[in-house]
N, C-alpha and C positions, 0 to 999 in steps of 0.2 A: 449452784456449784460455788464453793467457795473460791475467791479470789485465786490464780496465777497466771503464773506469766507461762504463755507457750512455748515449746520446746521450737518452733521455727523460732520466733522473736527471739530467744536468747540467746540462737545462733548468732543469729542478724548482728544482733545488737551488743555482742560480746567486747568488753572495753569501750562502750560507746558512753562520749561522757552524759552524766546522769543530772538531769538539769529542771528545771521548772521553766516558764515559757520563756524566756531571756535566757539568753547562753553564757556560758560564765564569764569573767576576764580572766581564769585559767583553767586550767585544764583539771577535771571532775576527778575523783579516785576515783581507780580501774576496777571493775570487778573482776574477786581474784576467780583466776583458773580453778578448774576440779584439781583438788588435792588429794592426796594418797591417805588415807586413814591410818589412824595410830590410833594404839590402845592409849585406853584411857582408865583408869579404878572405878572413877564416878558413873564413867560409862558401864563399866561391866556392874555394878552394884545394881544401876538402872533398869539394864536387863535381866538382871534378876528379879525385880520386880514386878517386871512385865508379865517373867516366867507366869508369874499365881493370878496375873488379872486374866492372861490369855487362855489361863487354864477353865476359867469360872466362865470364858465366853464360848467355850468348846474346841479350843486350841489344843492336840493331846499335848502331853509331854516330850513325846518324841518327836511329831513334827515341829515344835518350837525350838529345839535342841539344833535341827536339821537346817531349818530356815537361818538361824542365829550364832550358827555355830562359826562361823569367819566373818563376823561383825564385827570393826571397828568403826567409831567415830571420824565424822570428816566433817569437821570443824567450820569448813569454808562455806556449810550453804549458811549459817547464824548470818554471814555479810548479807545475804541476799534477802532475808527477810523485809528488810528495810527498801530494798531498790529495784520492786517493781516496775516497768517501764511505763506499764498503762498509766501511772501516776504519778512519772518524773520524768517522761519524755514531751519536748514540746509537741502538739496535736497533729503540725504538719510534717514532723520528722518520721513522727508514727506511723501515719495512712502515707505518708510517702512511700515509707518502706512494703506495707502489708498490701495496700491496694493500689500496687504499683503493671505496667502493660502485660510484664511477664506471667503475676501469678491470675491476670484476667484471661490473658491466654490459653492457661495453663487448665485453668477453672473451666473455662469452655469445652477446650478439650476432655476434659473427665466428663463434663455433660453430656457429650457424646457417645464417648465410651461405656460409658457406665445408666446410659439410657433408659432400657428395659430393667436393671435393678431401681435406679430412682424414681421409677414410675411406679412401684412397686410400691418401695416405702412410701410414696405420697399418696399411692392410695391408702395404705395400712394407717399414715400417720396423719394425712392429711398439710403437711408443710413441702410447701415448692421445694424441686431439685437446687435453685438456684441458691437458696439459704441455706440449705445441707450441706450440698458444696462449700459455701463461702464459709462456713464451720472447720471445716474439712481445710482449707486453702490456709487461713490462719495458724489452726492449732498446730498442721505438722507439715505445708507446703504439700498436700496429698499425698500423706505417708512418709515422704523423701527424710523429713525429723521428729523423729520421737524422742530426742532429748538422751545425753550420754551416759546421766548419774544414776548408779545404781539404786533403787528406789527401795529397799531395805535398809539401806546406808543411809540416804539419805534421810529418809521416816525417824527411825532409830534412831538418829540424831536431835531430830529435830524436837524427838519425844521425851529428851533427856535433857537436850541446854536450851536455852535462849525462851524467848516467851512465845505463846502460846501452846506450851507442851500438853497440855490435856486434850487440845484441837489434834495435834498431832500422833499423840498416842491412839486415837480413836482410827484415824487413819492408816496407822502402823499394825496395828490388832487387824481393820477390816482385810488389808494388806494376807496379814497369815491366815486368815479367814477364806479368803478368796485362791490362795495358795493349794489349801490343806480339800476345799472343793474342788479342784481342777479346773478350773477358770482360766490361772492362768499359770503359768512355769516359772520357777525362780532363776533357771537358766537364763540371761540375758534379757531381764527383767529390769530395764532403763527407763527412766524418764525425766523431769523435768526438776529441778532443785526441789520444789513445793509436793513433788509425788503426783504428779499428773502424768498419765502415760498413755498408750496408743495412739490408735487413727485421728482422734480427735479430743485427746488429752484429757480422759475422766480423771478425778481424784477417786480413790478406793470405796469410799464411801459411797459415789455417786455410780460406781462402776455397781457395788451391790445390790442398789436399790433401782437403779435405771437400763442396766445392760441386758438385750434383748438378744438371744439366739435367731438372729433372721435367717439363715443360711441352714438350719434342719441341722447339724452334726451334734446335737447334743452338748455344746459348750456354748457359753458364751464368753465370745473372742474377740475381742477389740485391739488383738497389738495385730495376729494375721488374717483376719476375713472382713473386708472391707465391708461385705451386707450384715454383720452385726455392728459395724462401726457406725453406718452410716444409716442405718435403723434406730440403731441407741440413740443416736445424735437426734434422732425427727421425735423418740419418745419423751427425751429430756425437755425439747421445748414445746411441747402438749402436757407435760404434767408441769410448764410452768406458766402456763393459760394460752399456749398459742392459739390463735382464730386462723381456719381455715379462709384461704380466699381474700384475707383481707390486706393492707399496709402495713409495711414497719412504719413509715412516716414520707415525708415530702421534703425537698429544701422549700424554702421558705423565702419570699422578700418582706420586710418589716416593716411599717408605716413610720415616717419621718417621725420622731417622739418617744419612741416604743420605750415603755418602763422596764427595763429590764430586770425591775427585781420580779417581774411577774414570771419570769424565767424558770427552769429547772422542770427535772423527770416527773420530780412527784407534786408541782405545782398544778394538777389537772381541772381542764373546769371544759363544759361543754365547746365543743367545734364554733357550735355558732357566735360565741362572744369572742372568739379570738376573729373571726372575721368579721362581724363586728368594728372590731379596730381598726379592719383595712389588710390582714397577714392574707396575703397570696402566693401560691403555687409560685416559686421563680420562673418553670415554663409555661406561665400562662395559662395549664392547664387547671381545672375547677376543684376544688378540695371536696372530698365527699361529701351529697346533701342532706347530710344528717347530724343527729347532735350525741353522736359517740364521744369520750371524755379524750381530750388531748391533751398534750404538752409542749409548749416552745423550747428549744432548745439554742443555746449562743455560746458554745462551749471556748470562743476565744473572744466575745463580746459583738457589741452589734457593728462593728464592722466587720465580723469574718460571717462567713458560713450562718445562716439559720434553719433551724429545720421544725416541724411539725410534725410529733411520735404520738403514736397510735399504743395499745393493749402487747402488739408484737413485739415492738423495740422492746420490752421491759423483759419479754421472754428470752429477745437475746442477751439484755444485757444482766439478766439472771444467770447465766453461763459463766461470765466473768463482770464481779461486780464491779465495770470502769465504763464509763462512757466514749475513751478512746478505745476500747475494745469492741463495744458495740458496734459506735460509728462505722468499726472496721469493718465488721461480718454486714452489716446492711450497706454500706456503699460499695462494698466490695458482690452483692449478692445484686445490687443493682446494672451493675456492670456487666455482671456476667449475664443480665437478661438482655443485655446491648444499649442499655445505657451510657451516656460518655461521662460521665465523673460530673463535678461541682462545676457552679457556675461561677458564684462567688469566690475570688481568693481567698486565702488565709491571711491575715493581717501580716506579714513578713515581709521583708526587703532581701530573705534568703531563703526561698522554698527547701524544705527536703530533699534528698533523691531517692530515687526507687533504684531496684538491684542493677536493671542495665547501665546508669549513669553512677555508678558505684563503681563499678567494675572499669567504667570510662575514667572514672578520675583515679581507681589504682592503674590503669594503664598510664596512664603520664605521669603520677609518680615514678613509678618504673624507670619510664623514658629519660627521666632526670636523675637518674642514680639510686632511688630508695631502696630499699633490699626490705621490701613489705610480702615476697612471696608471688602467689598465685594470685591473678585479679579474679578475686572469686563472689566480690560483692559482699562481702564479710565484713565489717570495719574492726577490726582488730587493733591491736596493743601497738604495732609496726605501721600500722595505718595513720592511726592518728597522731604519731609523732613525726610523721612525713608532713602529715598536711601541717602541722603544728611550724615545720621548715619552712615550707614555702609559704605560711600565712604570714612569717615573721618576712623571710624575702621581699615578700611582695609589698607588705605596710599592712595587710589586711585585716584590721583588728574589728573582737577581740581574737588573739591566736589561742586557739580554745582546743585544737583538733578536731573540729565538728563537720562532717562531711555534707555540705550546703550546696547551694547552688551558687554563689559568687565564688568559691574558690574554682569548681569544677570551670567557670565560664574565663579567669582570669587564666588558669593553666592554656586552655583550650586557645584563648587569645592568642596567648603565646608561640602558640605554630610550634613543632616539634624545636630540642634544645639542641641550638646551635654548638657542634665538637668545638674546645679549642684547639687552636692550630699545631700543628706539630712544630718541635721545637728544630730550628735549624739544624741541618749537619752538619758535623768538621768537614 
């Protein structure tokens, strides 16, 4: 599946500054808000172009006319092209957010509920409930975000300005493709800037070629029947090698030396020369005893996190081609088999936080006069100019607006804020 960003994360992470692994010493441009489209000439000239390719791909003319006909451009996703998160967010701010206690919770709970269907599709597909899920938890927080931007609007645009418009024309056509089969309704047809939409975020393309009717009605529906969502999701990573039964990978502890340019996904070379070197299980436990091809992984260098990926990782991270993406769905899929998270820390002196300690640090914003809304776990545009106050308050540099754990710990220090005193009376 080609590259984006999910329609949960974008929530999340809406005005969240946009950074490489060091934070800035100011504060990141904002990503703008969904804007309201306006006509544009180049745009409608565009779509007239489309008109004659849609037509030669079996598009009539009347349903193109119908699909297109209140299309204006919305200029504002071209910004986002550039600022996907998987690959300008630091690694711990990422998995802070995504495989944080709430959505392991959350994730659990769906495994129960939804038991007798994911025993289903694991037999049909052969990949655990728990990966499925963590699919599932990512792309849309179990449904709860499909992402707001109309996904005609946004295709459409995407197929007419900025680069990669031929990627996106293809996507824009499969789009009225899928439309004009009854797949899916143009009514309330939202998803993510990039055009990823439903339970578990396909792009159009991947929606035609991989989306399975599990549920018997004759369609296949991926924004309302969770058993083709969560079907499609087990067939995507079997048609991209998953192995039954087997690993995504292991954390890892490294032998004092370790070369790290021996490093990377596609650096594979059999099991047994990486043990060999001394790379063990962090819990002690034995790495399988055979010479299946692996890969070390040091995605913040060899003092954070290492891990050993197996044939499966590649399958997740074929889904969305980013390593903090993957990380996300297998640490977050390990959790939810009741695993407790990493051993090793992330090389920081400011961990991320996850939604509950989000929501802790908009409530002491609050407490102190900010006017940032609802503590909703959202970090937002109002968000991060509060904390941006109190980081200056405090000396806490850099003041970036970055919602960390030393600011949450220096507020929290603080004890709730002392009223000043009322001013005497006459």
């Amino acid at each position: 599946m080609t590259p984006h960003a999910s329609a949960f994360w974008l929530a999340l992470m809406v005005a969240t500054p946009v950074v490489a692994q060091t934070p800035p010493a100011a504060p990141a441009p904002i990503v703008p808000p969904v804007a309201v489209p306006v006509a544009d000439p180049a745009f409608t000239t565009c779509i007239t172009t489309l008109r004659g390719v849609a037509e030669k791909q079996g598009v009539t003319t009347a349903n193109f006319n119908t699909y297109t006909k209140d299309l204006a451009a919305d200029m504002s996703v071209l910004d986002l092209l550039d600022a996907q998160p998987e690959f300008t967010t630091p690694l711990w701010d990422y998995l802070a957010a995504l495989v944080d206690d709430q959505r392991v919770a959350d994730g659990q709970a769906m495994l129960t509920t939804h038991a007798e269907l994911l025993g289903r599709v694991s037999q049909a597909y052969g990949v655990d409930p728990a990966t499925v899920v963590a699919v599932w938890g990512v792309e849309s927080d179990y449904g709860r975000v499909f992402g707001k931007r109309p996904l005609l609007v946004s295709l459409s645009t995407l197929s007419c300005f900025g680069r990669r418009q031929a990627f996106f024309r293809g996507e824009f056509l499969t789009t009225l493709k899928l439309l004009q089969a009854g797949d899916v309704r143009a009514e309330g047809l939202n998803g993510s800037w990039a055009g990823a939409f439903g339970h578990t975020q396909f792009m159009p393309s991947t929606y035609e070629r991989i989306a399975v009717d599990f549920d018997g009605d004759g369609r296949r529906n991926l924004i309302d029947s969770i058993p083709d969502a969560l079907a499609s999701t087990a067939n995507y990573l079997v048609k991209s090698g998953w192995r039954t039964g087997e690993p995504w990978g292991y954390e890892v502890k490294l032998p004092a030396g370790f070369d790290i340019a021996q490093a990377g996904r596609t650096n594979r070379k059999p099991l047994s020369q990486w043990l060999a070197q001394g790379i063990v299980r962090i819990d002690g436990q034995p790495l399988p005893p055979d010479d299946r091809n692996a890969a070390v992984l040091v995605p913040t260098g060899v003092a954070g996190p290492a891990f050993v990926v197996f044939k499966n990782y590649d399958a997740i991270y074929s889904y969305n081609a980013a390593e903090s993406y993957a990380l996300a769905i297998a640490l977050l899929a390990d959790r939810l088999r009741g695993g407790t998270g990493l051993v090793t820390p992330w090389p920081t002196d400011d961990p991320g936080l996850g939604r509950p300690e989000r929501r802790a640090l908009q409530t002491l914003l609050l407490a102190r006069g900010h006017a940032i809304g609802t503590p909703d776990g959202m970090i937002g545009t109002q968000t991060r100019r509060a904390i941006v106050l109190e980081q200056q308050r405090l000396g806490l540099l850099p003041a970036d607006g970055r919602a960390g754990t030393k600011i949450l710990a220096a507020l929290r220090a603080e004890g709730p804020p002392v009223a000043p005193p009322e001013p005497p009376r006459p």
